[in-house]
C-alpha positions as CSV (number, residue, x, y, z in Angstrom):
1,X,0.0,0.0,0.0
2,X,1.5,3.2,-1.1
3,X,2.3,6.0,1.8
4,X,0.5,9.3,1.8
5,X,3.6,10.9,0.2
6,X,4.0,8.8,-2.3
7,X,0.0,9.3,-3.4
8,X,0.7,12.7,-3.4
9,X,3.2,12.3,-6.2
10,X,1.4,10.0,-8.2
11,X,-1.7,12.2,-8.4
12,X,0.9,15.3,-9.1
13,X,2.4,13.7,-11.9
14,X,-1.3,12.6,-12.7
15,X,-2.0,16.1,-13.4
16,X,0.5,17.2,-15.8
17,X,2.5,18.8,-13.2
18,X,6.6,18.5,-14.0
19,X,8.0,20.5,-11.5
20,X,8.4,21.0,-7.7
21,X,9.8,24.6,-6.2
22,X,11.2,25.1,-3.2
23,X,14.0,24.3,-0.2
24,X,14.4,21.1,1.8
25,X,13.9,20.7,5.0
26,X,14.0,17.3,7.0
27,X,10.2,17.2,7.7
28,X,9.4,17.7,3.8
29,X,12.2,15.4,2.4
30,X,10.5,11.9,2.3
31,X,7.8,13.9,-0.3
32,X,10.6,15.1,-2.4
33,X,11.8,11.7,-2.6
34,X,8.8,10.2,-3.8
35,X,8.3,13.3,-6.4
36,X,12.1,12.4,-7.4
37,X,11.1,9.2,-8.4
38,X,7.6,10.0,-9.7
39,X,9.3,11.9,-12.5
40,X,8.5,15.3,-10.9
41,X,12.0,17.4,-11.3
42,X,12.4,19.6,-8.3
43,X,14.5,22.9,-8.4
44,X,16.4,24.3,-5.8
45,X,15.5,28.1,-4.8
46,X,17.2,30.4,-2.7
47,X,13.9,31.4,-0.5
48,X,10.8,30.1,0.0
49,X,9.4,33.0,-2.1
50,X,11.2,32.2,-5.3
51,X,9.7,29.0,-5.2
52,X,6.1,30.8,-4.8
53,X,6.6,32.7,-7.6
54,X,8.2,30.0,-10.1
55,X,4.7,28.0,-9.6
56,X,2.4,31.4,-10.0
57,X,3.9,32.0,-13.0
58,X,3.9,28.2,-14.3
59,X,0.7,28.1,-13.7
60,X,-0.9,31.0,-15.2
61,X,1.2,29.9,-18.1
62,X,-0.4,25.9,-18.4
63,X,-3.1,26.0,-15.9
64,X,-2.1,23.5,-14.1
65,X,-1.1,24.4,-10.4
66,X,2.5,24.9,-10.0
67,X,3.7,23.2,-6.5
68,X,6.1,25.1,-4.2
69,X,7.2,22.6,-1.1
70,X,8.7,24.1,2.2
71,X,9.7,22.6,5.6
72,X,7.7,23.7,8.7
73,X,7.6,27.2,10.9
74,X,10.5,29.3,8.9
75,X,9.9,27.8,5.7
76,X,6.5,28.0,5.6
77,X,6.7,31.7,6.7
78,X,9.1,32.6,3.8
79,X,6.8,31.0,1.5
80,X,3.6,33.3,2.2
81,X,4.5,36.5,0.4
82,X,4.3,34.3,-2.8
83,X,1.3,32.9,-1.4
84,X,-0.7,35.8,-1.0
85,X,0.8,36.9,-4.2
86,X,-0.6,34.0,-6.1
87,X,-4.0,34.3,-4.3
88,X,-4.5,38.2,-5.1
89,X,-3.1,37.7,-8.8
90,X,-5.8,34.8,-8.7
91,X,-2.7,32.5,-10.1
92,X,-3.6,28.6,-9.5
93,X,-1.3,27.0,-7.0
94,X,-0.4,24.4,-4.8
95,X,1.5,25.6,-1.7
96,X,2.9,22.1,0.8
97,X,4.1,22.7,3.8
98,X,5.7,20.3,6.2
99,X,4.6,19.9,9.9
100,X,5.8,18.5,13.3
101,X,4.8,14.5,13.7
102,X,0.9,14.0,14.5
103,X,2.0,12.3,17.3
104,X,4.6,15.1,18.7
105,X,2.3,18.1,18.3
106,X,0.5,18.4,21.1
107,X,3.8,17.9,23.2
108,X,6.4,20.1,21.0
109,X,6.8,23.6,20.6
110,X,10.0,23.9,18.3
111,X,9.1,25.3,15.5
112,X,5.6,24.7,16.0
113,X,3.0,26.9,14.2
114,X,-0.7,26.9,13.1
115,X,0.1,26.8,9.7
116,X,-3.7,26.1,8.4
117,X,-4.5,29.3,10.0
118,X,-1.7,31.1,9.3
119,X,-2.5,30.1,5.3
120,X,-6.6,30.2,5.6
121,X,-6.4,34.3,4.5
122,X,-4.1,34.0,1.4
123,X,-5.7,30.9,0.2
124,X,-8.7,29.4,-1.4
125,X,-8.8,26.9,1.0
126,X,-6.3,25.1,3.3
127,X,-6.2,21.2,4.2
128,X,-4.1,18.8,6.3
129,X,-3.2,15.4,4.9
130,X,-4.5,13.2,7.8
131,X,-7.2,10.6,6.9
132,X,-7.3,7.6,3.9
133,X,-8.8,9.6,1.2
134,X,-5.7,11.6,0.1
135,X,-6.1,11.1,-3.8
136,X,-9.8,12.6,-3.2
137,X,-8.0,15.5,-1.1
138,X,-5.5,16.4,-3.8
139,X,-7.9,16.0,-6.8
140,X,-10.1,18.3,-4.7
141,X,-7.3,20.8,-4.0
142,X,-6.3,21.0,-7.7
143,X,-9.6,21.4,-8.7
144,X,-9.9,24.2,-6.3
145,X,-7.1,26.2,-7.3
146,X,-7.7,25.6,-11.1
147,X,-11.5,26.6,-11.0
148,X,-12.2,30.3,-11.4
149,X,-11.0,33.1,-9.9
150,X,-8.0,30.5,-10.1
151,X,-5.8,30.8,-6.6
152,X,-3.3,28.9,-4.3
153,X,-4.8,25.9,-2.3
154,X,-2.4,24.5,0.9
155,X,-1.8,21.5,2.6
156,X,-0.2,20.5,5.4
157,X,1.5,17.5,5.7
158,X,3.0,16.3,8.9
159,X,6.3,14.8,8.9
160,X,5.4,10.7,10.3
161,X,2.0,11.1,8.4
162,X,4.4,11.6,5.0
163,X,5.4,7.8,5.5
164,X,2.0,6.5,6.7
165,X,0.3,4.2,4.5
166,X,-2.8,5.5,3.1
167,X,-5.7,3.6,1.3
168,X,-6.9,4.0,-2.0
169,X,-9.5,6.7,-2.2
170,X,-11.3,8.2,-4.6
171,X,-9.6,10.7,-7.0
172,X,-11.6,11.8,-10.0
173,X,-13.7,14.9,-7.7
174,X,-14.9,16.7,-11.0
175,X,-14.4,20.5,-11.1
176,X,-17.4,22.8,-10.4
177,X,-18.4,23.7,-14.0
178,X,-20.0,27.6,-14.9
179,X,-23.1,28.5,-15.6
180,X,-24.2,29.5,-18.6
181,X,-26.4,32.6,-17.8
182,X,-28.2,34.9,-19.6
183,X,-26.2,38.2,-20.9
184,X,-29.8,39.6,-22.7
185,X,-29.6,42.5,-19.9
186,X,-26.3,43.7,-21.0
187,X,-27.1,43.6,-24.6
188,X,-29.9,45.8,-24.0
189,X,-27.9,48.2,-22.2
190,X,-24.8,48.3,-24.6
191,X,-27.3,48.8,-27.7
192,X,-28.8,52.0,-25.6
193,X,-25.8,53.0,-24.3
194,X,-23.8,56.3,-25.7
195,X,-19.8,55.6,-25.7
196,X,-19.3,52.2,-24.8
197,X,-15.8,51.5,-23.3
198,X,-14.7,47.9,-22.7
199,X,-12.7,46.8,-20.3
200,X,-10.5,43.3,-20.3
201,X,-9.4,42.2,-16.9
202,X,-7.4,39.1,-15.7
203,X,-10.7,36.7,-15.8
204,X,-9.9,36.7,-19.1
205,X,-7.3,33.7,-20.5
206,X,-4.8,33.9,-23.5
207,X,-7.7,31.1,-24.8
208,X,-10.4,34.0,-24.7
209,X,-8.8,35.9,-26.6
210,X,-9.9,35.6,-29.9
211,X,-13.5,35.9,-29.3
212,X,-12.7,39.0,-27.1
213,X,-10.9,40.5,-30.1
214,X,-13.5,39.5,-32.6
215,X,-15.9,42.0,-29.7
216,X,-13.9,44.6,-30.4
217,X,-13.8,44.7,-34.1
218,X,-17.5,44.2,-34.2
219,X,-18.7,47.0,-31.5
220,X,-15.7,49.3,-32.8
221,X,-15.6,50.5,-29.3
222,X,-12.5,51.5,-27.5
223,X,-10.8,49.3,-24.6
224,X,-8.8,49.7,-21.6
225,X,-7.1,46.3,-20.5
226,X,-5.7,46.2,-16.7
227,X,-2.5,45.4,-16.0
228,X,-2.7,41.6,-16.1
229,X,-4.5,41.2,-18.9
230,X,-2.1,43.0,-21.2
231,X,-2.1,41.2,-24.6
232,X,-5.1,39.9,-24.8
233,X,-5.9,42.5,-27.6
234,X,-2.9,44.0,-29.5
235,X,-2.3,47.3,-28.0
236,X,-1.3,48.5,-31.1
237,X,-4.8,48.3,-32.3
238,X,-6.5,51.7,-33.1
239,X,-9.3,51.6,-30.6
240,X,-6.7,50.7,-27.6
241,X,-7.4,53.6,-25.0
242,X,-4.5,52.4,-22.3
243,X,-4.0,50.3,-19.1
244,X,-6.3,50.4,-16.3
245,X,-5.5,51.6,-13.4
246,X,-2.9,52.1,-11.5
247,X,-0.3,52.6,-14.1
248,X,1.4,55.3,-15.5
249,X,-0.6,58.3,-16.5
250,X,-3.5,56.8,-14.2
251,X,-5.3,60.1,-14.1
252,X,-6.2,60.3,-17.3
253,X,-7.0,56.6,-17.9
254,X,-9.9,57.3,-15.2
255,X,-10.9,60.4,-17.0
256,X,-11.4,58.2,-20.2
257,X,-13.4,56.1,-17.5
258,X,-15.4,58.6,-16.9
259,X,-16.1,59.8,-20.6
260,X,-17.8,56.6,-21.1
261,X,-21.4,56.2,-21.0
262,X,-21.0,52.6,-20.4
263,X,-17.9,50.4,-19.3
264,X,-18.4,46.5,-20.7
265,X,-16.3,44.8,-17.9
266,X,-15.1,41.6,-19.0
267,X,-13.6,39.3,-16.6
268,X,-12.8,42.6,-14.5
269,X,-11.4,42.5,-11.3
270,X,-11.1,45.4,-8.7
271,X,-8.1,43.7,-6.9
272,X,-5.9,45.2,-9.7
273,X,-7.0,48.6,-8.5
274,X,-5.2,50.8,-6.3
275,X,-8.5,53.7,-6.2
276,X,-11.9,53.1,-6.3
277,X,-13.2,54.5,-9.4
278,X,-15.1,51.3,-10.5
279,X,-17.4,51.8,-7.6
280,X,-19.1,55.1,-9.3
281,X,-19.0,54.0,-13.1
282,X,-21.4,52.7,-14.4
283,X,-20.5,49.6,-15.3
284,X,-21.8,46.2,-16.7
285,X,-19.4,43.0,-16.3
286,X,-19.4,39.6,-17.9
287,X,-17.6,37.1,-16.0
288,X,-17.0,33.4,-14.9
289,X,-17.8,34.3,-11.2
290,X,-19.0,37.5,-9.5
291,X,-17.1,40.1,-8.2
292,X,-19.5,42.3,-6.2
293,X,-18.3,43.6,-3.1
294,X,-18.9,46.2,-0.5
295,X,-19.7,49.9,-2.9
296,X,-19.0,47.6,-6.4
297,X,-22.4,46.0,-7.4
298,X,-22.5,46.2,-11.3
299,X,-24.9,44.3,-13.4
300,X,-23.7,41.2,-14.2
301,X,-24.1,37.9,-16.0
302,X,-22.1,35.2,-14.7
303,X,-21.2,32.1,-16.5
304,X,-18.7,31.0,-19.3
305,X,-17.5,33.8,-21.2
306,X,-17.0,33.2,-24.3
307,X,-20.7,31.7,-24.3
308,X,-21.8,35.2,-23.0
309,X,-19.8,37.2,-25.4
310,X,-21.9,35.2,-28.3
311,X,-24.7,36.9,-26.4
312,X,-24.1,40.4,-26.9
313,X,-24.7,42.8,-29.7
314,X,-22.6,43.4,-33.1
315,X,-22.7,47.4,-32.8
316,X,-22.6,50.0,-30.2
317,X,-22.9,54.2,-30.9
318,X,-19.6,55.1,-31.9
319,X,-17.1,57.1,-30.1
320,X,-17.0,61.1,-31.7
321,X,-13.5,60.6,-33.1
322,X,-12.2,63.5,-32.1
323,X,-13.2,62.3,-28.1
324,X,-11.5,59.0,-29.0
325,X,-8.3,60.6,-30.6
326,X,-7.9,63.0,-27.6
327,X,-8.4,60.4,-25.3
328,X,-5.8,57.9,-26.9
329,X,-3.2,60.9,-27.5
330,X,-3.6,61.4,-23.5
331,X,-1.3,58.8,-22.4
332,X,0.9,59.3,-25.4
333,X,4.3,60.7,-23.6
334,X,7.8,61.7,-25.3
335,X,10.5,60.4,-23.6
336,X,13.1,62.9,-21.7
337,X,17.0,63.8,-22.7
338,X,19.6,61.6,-20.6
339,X,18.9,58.5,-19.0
340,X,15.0,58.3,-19.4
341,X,13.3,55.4,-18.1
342,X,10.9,55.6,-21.3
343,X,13.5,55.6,-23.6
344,X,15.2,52.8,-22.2
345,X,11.1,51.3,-22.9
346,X,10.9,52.3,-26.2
347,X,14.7,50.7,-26.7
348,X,14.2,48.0,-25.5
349,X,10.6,47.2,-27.3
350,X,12.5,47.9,-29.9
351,X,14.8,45.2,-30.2
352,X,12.6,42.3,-28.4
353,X,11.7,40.1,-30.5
354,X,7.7,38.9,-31.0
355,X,6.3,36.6,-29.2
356,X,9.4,36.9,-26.3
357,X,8.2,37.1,-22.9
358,X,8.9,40.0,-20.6
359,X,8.0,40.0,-17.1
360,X,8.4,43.1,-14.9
361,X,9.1,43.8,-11.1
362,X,7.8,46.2,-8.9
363,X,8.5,50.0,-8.6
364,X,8.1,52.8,-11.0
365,X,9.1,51.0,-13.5
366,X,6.3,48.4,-13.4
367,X,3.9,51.6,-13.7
368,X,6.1,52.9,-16.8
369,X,6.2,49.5,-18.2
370,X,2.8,48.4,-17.1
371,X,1.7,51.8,-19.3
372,X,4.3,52.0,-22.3
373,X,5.3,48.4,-23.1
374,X,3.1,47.5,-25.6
375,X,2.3,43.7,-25.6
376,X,1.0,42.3,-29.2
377,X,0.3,38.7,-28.2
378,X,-1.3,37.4,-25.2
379,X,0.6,35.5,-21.9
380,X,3.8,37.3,-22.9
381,X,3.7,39.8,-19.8
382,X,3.7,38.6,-16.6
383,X,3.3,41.2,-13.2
384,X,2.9,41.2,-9.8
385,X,-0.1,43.3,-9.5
386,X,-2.7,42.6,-7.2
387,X,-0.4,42.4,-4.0
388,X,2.4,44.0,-6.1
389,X,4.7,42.1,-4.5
390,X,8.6,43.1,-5.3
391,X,10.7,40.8,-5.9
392,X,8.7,39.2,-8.6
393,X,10.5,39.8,-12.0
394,X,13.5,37.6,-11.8
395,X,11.6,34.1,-10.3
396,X,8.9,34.9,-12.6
397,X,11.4,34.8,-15.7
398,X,12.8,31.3,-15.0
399,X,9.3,30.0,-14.5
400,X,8.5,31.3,-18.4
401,X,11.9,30.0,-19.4
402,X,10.8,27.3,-18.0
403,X,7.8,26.3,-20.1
404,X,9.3,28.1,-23.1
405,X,12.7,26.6,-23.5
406,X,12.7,28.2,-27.5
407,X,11.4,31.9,-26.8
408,X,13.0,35.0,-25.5
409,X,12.7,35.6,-22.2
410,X,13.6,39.1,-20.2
411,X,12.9,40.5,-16.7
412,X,12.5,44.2,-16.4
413,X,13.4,44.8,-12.7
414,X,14.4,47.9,-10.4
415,X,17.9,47.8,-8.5
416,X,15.8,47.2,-4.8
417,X,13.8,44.5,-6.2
418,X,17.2,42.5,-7.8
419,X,19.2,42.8,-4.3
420,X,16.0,41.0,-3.1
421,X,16.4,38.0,-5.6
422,X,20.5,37.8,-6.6
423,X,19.6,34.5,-4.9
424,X,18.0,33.2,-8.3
425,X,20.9,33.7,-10.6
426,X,22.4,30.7,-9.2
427,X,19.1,28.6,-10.3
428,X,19.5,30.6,-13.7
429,X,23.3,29.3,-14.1
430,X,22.9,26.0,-12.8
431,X,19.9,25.6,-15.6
432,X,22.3,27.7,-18.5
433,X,18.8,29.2,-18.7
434,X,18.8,32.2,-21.4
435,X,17.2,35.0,-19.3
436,X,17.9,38.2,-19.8
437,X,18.0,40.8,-17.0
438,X,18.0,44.0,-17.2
439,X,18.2,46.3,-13.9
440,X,16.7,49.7,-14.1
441,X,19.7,51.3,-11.6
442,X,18.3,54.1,-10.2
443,X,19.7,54.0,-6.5
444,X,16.2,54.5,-4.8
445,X,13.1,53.5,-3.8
446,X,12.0,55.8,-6.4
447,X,7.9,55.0,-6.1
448,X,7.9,55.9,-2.6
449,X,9.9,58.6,-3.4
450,X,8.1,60.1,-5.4
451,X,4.9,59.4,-2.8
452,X,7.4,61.2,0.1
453,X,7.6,64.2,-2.5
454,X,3.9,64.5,-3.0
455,X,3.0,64.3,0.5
456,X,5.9,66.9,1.3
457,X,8.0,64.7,2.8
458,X,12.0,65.1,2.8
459,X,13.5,62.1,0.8
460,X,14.1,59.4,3.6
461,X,14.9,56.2,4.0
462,X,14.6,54.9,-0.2
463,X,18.2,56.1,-1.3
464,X,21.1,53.3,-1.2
465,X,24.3,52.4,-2.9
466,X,23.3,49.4,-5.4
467,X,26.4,47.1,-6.1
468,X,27.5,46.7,-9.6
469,X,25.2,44.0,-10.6
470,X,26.6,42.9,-14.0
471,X,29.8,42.3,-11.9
472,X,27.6,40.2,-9.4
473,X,26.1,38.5,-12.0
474,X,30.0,37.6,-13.1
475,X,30.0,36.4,-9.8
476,X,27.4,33.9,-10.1
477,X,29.2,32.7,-13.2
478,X,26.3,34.6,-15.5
479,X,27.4,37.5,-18.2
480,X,27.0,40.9,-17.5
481,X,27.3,44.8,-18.4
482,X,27.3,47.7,-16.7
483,X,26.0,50.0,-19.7
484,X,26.7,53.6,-19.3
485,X,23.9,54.3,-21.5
486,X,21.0,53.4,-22.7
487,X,21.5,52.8,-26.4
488,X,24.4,50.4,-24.9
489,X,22.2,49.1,-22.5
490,X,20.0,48.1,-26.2
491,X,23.0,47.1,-28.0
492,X,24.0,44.4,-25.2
493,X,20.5,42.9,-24.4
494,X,20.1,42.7,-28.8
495,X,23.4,40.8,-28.7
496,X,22.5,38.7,-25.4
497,X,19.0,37.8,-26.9
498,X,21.0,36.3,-30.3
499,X,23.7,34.5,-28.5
500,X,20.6,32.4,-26.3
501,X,22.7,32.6,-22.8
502,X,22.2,34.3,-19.6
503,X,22.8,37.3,-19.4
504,X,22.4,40.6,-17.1
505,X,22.7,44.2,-18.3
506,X,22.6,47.0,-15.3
507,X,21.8,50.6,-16.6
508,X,21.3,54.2,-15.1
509,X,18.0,55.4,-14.6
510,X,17.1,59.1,-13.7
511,X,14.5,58.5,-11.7
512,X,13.0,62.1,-12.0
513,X,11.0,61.3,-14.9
514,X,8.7,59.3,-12.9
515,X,7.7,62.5,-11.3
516,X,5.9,63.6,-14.2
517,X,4.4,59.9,-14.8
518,X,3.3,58.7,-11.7
C-alpha cells in the first residue's frame, strides 16, 4: 500500500504537473523523494518565495497548479508572500508545507505553528493530509485552485503522516463547472448605451482571446485592459485607450473612465485597482464568477465567457473621433533627454523580438512598463499586481523560461527588487537558462519617493548604494554589463537575446521622470 507521500506524487504527476519549487527541510524530504522518483523534477530556490513565484507563474502559463514545497515554521513563513501573491493575482497553485509529527504536536513547541491558520487568509482553501482519502484531497485541491478566480490551495503534511500508509481513495472529484447565464440584460444596455468603453481584466485567459478581439472589431468601441490582462488584444490596435488603473498616466485613464457612457467589464477585477473609481461607473461585467463587493455592485451575467460574449450585440454608438483621438493621444508621452526610463522602454521594445516574454518587477518602473510596453500577443507579460509584491521579476522569468525553453525571455526589474532576488541567478546558471536581466539602476526607492515628494516629505529612508550587478552576476558565473547608457544598454541585451545565454545588463536610470508619470 503506497504512503501518503508517495500518493501525493502519483496524483501530481497525474495532473500534468513537471516541477516541484522550493527548499528542503528534514520534515518535507520523504515527499521530495517520492516526487524524485515519480518523474517530478524539483528545483532548488534560494527562499521560499522564489519557489512561490516559479509556480504562479507556471501556472498561469499551463493552468495547471504549479507546486512550491517548504519545511515547517520558517519555511512555511518565507513562503507566504508568494502565497498571497498567487492568491491576489488569482494564479492557481499548490503551496505544501511540512509539519511536526501527529504524534509530537500536542507535546512540541520547536518550530511549532498553526500553519492552516496562518494560510486560511491567502488561500482558497487550506487542508491537512490526515485521513485515507488523500487522492480525493488532492484531486479536490487542484480542482480548487484551477477553478475560477483561479488561486493557491495548501496543505499541510505532517512529517510521520508523509510515510503512513494510506488507502486507495477516490480521486476523479470533478471540477465545479460555470453557468451559462443569460447576458440579454447587458445587450440591452450596450445597444442603448452612448460611448461604450470595454474593459478586459485578468478573468480573461490567452484562450479567450480571440472571441474577445473578434468584440472589439465588431462594436468598434475603445478598450482599456488592466494590468494583467495586457495582450489579450494587441495594444497597437486603433481603438486601444490604455491600461487600467494604477499605471502610468492613471489620471487620465480614469478620465477616459469617466467619458464613457458605459464600461463592458469583462472578466474585470477590482483587486488590480489601487482607487476606487469602478465603484461610481457605471458599469456592466461579464464574467466566470462575480465580483460584487462592498460599494461595487454592477450588473452582471455570470457564466462561461466566451458563451456570454456570443450573447451580446454586433454594434454600439460610436465614439466622436475626435473624443476617442484625444483620449488615446492622453497617455501618449515623449521620452526625456539623458537616461529616461521611457527611452530605455521604447529601446528595449525595440529590439525584443515577437512573441518573447517580458515579465516586470515592482516600482516605477512596473507603472512605466505596465503603461508604455506594448504587448502584441497574449501571456507574454507577466506582473505582480494585485499584491504588487517586489521581488517578482527575476523568479517569474525562470518560471517562463521554463515552459518556453525556444522563446525569448527578459525581466525588467528595479535595482531594490534585484538585491531582493541575486539568490536566483544561481538557479539561472545551474539551468544555463537564457534570461535576460536587465536592472533599471536608479539608487532608490523611487515609487515611494516620489509618494514622500507628494505628501511633502523630505527624501528618507529609499536612497542606497546598489552594487554593480553585472559584476555580481559575473560572480554567479552569468554574463553581465554595466551599460553607461542606454543605447548600450539596447545594444548588449540585442546581442545577449542572439547569442541564447544568460545574461544581465545593469543601466542608469534618472528616476525624475517618474515625477511627471506617476
Amino acid at each position: 500500500m503506497p504512503t501518503h507521500a508517495e500518493v501525493i506524487a502519483r496524483t501530481l504527476a497525474s495532473r500534468g504537473v513537471e516541477y516541484i519549487f522550493g527548499l528542503p527541510g528534514g520534515e518535507i524530504v520523504a515527499l521530495m523523494d517520492t516526487c524524485r522518483r515519480q518523474g517530478l523534477r524539483f528545483l532548488l530556490t534560494g527562499h521560499e518565495a522564489s519557489a512561490a513565484w516559479m509556480a504562479q507563474v507556471l501556472g498561469e502559463i499551463t493552468g495547471v497548479p504549479g507546486v512550491a514545497v517548504s519545511t515547517l515554521g520558517p519555511g512555511a513563513t518565507n513562503l507566504i508572500t508568494g502565497v498571497a501573491n498567487a492568491f491576489l493575482d488569482r494564479a492557481p497553485m499548490l503551496a505544501i508545507t511540512a509539519q511536526i509529527p501527529e504524534k509530537s504536536i500536542s507535546t512540541m513547541t520547536h518550530q511549532r505553528l498553526a500553519l492552516n491558520a496562518l494560510f486560511a487568509p491567502v488561500t482558497k482553501a487550506s487542508y491537512s493530509i490526515a485521513g485515507n482519502d488523500t487522492p480525493g484531497l488532492l484531486a479536490q485541491a487542484m480542482n480548487l485552485a484551477a477553478e475560477p478566480r483561479p488561486g493557491p490551495v495548501h496543505l499541510l503534511l505532517p512529517s510521520d503522516v508523509a510515510l503512513q500508509e494510506c488507502a486507495h481513495g477516490d480521486p476523479s472529484a470533478e471540477p465545479e463547472r460555470a453557468r451559462h447565464n443569460d447576458a440579454s440584460a447587458i445587450a440591452a444596455r450596450i445597444a442603448s448605451a452612448e460611448r461604450v468603453l470595454v474593459l478586459i481584466g485578468l478573468g480573461v485567459t490567452p484562450a479567450m482571446a480571440p472571441p474577445v478581439r473578434a468584440l472589439i472589431d465588431r462594436l468598434q468601441s475603445p478598450f482599456l485592459v488592466t494590468p494583467k490582462a495586457k495582450g489579450i488584444v494587441d495594444e497597437e490596435h486603433p481603438l486601444f485607450a490604455g491600461v487600467a488603473s494604477g499605471m502610468a498616466m492613471d489620471r487620465d485613464v480614469v478620465e477616459t473612465i469617466e467619458q464613457a457612457g458605459l464600461v463592458l467589464a469583462i472578466g474585470f477585477d477590482p483587486v488590480e485597482c489601487d482607487k476606487t473609481w469602478f465603484a461610481k461607473a457605471p458599469i456592466v461585467s461579464i464574467d466566470s464568477v462575480s465580483m460584487k463587493e462592498g460599494d461595487y455592485a454592477p450588473l452582471e451575467a455570470i457564466g462561461d465567457i466566451v458563451a456570454l460574449l456570443s450573447q451580446l450585440p454586433d454594434t454600439a454608438k460610436p465614439w466622436p473621433s475626435d473624443l476617442l483621438r484625444k483620449r488615446r493621444d492622453a497617455i501618449c508621452r515623449t521620452p526625456a533627454a539623458g537616461h529616461s526610463p521611457l527611452r530605455a522602454i521604447e529601446e528595449l521594445r525595440r529590439v525584443f523580438p515577437s512573441g518573447g516574454i517580458v515579465t516586470c518587477d515592482v516600482g516605477s518602473h512596473k507603472l512605466a512598463m505596465g503603461q508604455f510596453w506594448r504587448v502584441r500577443e497574449p501571456g507574454t507579460f507577466f506582473m505582480s499586481n494585485g499584491l504588487s509584491g517586489m521581488g517578482f521579476g527575476v523568479p517569474a522569468a525562470i518560471a517562463a523560461q521554463l515552459a518556453y525553453p525556444d522563446r525569448a525571455v527578459m525581466a525588467v526589474v528595479g535595482d531594490g527588487g534585484m538585491l531582493m532576488m541575486l539568490h536566483d541567478l544561481t538557479l539561472i546558471r545551474q539551468l544555463n537558462l537564457p534570461v535576460v536581466i536587465v536592472v533599471f539602476s536608479d539608487r532608490s526607492l523611487s515609487l515611494i519617493r516620489v509618494s514622500e515628494h507628494r505628501k511633502g516629505i523630505e527624501p528618507y529612508g529609499v536612497d542606497f548604494c546598489p552594487p554593480d550587478f553585472a559584476a555580481a552576476a559575473n560572480a554567479f558565473g552569468i554574463g553581465g554589463k554595466r551599460a553607461a547608457s542606454i543605447d548600450e544598454a539596447r545594444d548588449a541585451v540585442e546581442a545577449a537575446l542572439a547569442r541564447r545565454a544568460p545574461f544581465l545588463v545593469d543601466v542608469p536610470i534618472d528616476y525624475r521622470e517618474y515625477y511627471s508619470l506617476v
